[in-house]
N, C-alpha and C positions, 0 to 999 in steps of 0.2 A: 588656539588652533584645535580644530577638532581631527581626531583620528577617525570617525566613524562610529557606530552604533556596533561595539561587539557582540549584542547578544542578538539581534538582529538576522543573523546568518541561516538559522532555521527555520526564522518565520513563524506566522501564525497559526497558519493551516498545516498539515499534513500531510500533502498529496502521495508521498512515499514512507516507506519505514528507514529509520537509522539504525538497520540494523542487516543482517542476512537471511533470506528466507529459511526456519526451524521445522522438522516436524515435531509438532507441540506433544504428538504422544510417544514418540520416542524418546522424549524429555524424562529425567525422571525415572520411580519404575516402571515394573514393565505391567498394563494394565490393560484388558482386550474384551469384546464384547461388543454391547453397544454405550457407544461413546459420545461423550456432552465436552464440547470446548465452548467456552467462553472469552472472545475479545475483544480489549475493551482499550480503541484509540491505536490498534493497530496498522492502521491509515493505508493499505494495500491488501490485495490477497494470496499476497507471497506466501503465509503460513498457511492460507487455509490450501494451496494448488500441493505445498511439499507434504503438508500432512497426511493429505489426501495419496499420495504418490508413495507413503508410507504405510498403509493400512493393509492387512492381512484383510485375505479378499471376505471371510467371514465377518470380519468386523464392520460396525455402521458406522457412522462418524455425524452432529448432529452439529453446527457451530452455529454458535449465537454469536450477533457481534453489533457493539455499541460503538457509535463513535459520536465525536462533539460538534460535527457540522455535517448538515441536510447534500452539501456538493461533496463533503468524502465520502458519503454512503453510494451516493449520483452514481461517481466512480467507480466505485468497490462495484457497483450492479454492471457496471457500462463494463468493467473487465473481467467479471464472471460472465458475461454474455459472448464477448469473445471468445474464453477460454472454453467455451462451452460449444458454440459453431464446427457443425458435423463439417467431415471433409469431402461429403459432398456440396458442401456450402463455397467451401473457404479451402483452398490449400495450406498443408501444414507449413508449409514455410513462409504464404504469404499471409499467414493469421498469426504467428511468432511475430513477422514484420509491425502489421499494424498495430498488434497490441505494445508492442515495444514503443512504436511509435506517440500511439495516444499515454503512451504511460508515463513518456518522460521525454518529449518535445516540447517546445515552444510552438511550434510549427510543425504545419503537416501538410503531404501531398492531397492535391483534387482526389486522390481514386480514394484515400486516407478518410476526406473528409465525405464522401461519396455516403463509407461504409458508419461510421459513425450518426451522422442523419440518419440512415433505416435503421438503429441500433436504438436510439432516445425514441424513435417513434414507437418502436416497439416497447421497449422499455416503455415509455407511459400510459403506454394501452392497458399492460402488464397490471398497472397501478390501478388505475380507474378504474378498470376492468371487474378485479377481482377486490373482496372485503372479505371474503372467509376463508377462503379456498386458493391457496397463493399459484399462481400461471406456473409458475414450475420450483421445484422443491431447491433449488438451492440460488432463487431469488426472490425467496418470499416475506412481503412487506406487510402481511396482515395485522404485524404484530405492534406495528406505528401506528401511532394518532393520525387524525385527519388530518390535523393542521402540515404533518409532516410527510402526510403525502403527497397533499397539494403540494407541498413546496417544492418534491421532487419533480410531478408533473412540470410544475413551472421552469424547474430547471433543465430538465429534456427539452422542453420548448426553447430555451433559451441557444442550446444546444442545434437544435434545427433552425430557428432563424434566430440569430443573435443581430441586438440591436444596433440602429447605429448611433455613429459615435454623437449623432445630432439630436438623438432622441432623446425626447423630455421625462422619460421613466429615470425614478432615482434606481434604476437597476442598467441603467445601459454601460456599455460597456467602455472601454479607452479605444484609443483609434486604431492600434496594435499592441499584441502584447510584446513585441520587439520594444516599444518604449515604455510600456509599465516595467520592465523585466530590468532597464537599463537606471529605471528611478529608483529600486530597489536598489541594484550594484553601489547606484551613487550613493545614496543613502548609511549603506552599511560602510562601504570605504571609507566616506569623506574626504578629507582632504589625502587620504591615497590614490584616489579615485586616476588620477592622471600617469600613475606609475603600476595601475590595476593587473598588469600580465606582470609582473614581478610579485605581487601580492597572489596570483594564482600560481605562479610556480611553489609559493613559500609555505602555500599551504598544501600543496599535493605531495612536497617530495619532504618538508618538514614535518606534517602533519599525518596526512593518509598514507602514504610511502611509510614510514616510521609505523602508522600501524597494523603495518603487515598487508597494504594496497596497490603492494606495486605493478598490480594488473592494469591498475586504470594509468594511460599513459598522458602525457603532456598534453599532446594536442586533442585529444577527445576533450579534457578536464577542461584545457583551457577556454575551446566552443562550447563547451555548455555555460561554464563560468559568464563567458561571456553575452552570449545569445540563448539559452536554455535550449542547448539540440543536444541532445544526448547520443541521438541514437540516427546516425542518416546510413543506412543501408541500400538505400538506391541510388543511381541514377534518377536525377528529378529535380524539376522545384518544388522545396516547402516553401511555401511561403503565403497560408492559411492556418491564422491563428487557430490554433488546437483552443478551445472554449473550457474543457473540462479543467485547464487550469487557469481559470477565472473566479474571482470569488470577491463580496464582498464585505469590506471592513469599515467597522464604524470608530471615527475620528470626533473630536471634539473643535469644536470650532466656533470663540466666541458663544459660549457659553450653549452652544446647541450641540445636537449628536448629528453628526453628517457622513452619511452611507458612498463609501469609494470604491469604485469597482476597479480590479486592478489584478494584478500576480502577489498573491502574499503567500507564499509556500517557503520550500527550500531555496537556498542560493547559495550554499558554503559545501554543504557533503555530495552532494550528487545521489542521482536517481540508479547510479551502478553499484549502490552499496544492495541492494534491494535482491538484482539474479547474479552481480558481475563479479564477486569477488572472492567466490568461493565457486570450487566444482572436486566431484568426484574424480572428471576426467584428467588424468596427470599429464596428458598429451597438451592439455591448453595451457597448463601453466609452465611450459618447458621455456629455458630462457637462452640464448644467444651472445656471445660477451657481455653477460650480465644484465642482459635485458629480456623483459618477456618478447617472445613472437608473438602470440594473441594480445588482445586488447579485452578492457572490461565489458565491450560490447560485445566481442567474439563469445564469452564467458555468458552474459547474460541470455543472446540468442539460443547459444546450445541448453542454457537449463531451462529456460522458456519450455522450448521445443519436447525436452526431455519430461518436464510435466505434463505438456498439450498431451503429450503422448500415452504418457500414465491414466489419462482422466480417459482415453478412448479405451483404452483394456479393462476402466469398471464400468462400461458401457452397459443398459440395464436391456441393453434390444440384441438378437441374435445377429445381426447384420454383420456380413464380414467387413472391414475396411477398406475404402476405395483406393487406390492409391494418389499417392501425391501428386499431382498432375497441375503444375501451373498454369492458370486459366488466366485471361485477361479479365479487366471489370466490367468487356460488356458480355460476358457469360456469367456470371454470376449472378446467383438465385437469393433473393432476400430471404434469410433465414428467420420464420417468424420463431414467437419463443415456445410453440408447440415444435417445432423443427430442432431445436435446441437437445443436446445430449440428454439425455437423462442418466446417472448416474448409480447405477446400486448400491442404496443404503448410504446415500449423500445427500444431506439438506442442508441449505444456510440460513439461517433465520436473522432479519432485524430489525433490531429493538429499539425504542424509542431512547431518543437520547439522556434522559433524563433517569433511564430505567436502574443504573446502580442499587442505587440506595431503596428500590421500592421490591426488587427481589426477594430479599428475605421474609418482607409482609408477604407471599405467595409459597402455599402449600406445593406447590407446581416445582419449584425449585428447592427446595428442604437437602441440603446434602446432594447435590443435582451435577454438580460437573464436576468431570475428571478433571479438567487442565482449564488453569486460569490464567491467562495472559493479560499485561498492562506496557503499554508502552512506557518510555520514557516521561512522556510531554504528561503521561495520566498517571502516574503515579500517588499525585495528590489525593485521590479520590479511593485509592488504596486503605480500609479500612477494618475494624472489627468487627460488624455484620459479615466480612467476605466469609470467617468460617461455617454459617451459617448455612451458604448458599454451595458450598466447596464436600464433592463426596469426602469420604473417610480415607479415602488413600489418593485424592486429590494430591495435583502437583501445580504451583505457583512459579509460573515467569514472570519477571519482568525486565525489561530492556532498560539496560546501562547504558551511559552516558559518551560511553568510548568514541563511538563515530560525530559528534559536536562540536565540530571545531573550534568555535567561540568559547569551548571549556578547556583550561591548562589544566596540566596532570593533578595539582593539589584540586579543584574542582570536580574535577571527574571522579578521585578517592575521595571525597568528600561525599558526592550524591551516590557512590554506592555504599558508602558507611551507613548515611541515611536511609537507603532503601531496605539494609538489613535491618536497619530500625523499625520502620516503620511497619515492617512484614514480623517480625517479632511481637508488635504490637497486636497486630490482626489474628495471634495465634498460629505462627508458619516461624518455621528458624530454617536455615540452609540444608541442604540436602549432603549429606558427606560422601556418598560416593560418585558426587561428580568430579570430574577435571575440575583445575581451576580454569574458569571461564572469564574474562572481564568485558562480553559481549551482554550477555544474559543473564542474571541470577537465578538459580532453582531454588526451591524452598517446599517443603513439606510439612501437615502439621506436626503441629509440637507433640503428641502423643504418639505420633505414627512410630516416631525415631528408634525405640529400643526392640521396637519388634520386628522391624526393618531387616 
């Protein structure tokens, strides 16, 4: 009898973090000027919107950021292009919406997928466009190969017309991602698969509930669990497959390698671990005979929003801010990526996937960033060149295992035993005047400590 695929629950890809958006320089001590963050597999740009929402207006802020697949970078650009759309573009609340939406729906509305198509098109103009001089400083690809620009182009096209389900490309797509989404459920379940809302409550009120989650409520968890909608804020039908969480995986089959297009991301923690679980505001987390009144999505909209916000006050143009004014979609102005914010002393840069291990051979990076971040899923890659590349009063994240469902409590102390290990090895031991944290680890190097 099979139970299912336990480890299965995370997936292969990334499309989100497991973890809650950080700012990376308030990690740590306190370090200010101009600033180099480095991330590497942190699969959203939850840390780089808070970091940013963080910065002393003198400070610059420069991030570099590596990831292990050509469609999470896609992403990562396709939600800094959002995050970035002036409001005379886009209303603040219905650029919260969308972004929320492409960020962690299965499905999305026509006006959804409207703004998404002028987004990839732009986006790959962006691309081709430019080889030295990147279209705008905190979506610039110059620093990729070819081979990995092309790829992106190809993926914004796929993005604009995705194929069908008929089509003889080994890149087309499933016929919905409603049934890629349900072969994955099966899959991980197995033979729970037929008792699957008992298995989503077990996990939300034994598992995330327990660890300090009890924003995300029953029936949001359960809809995503079971249909990947995380976030339906309107009135409407979704029901156009969102592409950006599409991806393909290569299977072995009869002695060949055979390419499946399909949903292989998350399916166990949710995409509310990301804005929805954590807030400043104590208004949201207020509770009712022991129950929240907000929801994880109420959570995630307001810090959404709270960031969009932040990013328009380090606005780099004198312009006052128009106000928020809900417009329909056929008023709306396509926002090319000249139209796009520009930000004072904010750039994102990225890098070729492969770029880790080839940093340190580059004078360019010598002692080069303050804050270095790894996700969880990258940790492996975690190294003894990193002090190399790491300034002198450099601070080391990396993201623990906590939110993984598929991991029991002795696993989870298990891989952060290891990760102390392994950052001990790289020349970094924990930083002592943090809180005990079991989201995050900080780490500092080894010689920094007594002078600290």
């Amino acid at each position: 009898m099979s139970a299912g695929r336990t480890r299965e629950g995370a997936g292969c890809i990334a499309w989100w973090g497991f973890s809650p958006a950080r700012d990376l320089i308030g990690a740590g001590p306190v370090r200010q000027g101009d600033l180099n963050v480095l991330l590497v597999g942190s699969g959203d740009p939850r840390h780089i919107l808070k970091t940013i929402a963080g910065l002393q207006d003198k400070d610059s802020l420069h991030v570099w950021v590596i990831e292990n697949s050509m469609e999470v970078v896609a992403r990562q650009m396709l939600l800094l292009y959002l995050a970035l759309i002036p409001q005379g573009s886009m209303g603040l609340n219905e650029k919260t919406e969308v972004f929320l939406e492409l960020f962690g729906n299965s499905e999305m509305r026509s006006q959804t997928d409207a703004t998404l198509k002028r987004a990839a098109s732009q986006l790959s103009s962006s691309v081709t466009d430019t080889l030295e001089t990147p279209a705008h400083p905190c979506l610039d690809t110059t620093e990729l190969k070819f081979k990995e620009r092309d790829e992106l182009v190809r993926i914004f096209k796929l993005w604009i017309q995705p194929p069908s389900s008929s089509s003889s490309s080994r890149h087309s797509a499933p016929i919905s991602i409603t049934k890629a989404w349900d072969c994955r459920v099966r899959q991980h379940l197995g033979t729970r698969y037929d008792s699957k809302k008992g298995c989503f409550d077990w996990d939300l009120t034994m598992k995330l509930h327990e660890k300090g989650c009890g924003i995300i409520n029953n029936q949001q968890y359960a809809r995503w669990r079971e249909r990947g909608m995380a976030f339906e804020m309107r009135e409407g039908a979704y029901e156009i497959t969102n592409p950006t969480l599409l991806s393909s995986r290569l299977f072995s089959h009869k002695g060949d390698k055979v390419s499946v297009r399909g949903y292989w991301g998350d399916i166990a923690s949710s995409p509310y671990l990301s804005f929805g679980i954590e807030t400043d505001d104590e208004s949201l987390l207020k509770t009712q005979n022991g129950k929240h009144i907000k929801t994880a999505q109420d959570v995630s909209f307001a810090n959404v929003q709270t960031l969009f916000q932040s990013l328009s006050c380090r606005r780099g143009c004198l312009s006052v801010s128009q106000p928020d004014t809900e417009k329909t979609e056929a008023h709306h102005k396509s926002a090319s990526i000249n139209d796009l914010m520009h930000l004072s002393g904010i750039s994102v840069t990225f890098l070729p996937m492969d770029s880790l291990c080839k940093l340190p051979e580059k004078q360019k990076f010598s002692q080069f960033f303050n804050t270095i971040y790894f996700s969880a899923s990258s940790v492996h890659q975690l190294g003894a060149t990193l002090r190399q590349i790491a300034a002198p009063e450099a601070v080391l994240v990396v993201e623990l295992a906590k939110y993984l469902l598929d991991l029991n409590k002795e696993q989870e102390a298990g891989f952060a035993s290891k990760v102390t290990s392994i950052a001990g090895e790289a020349g970094f031991e924990p930083w002592d005047k943090m809180k005990s944290d079991d989201v995050h680890a900080i780490f500092i190097p080894q010689k920094q400590r007594k002078a600290d």
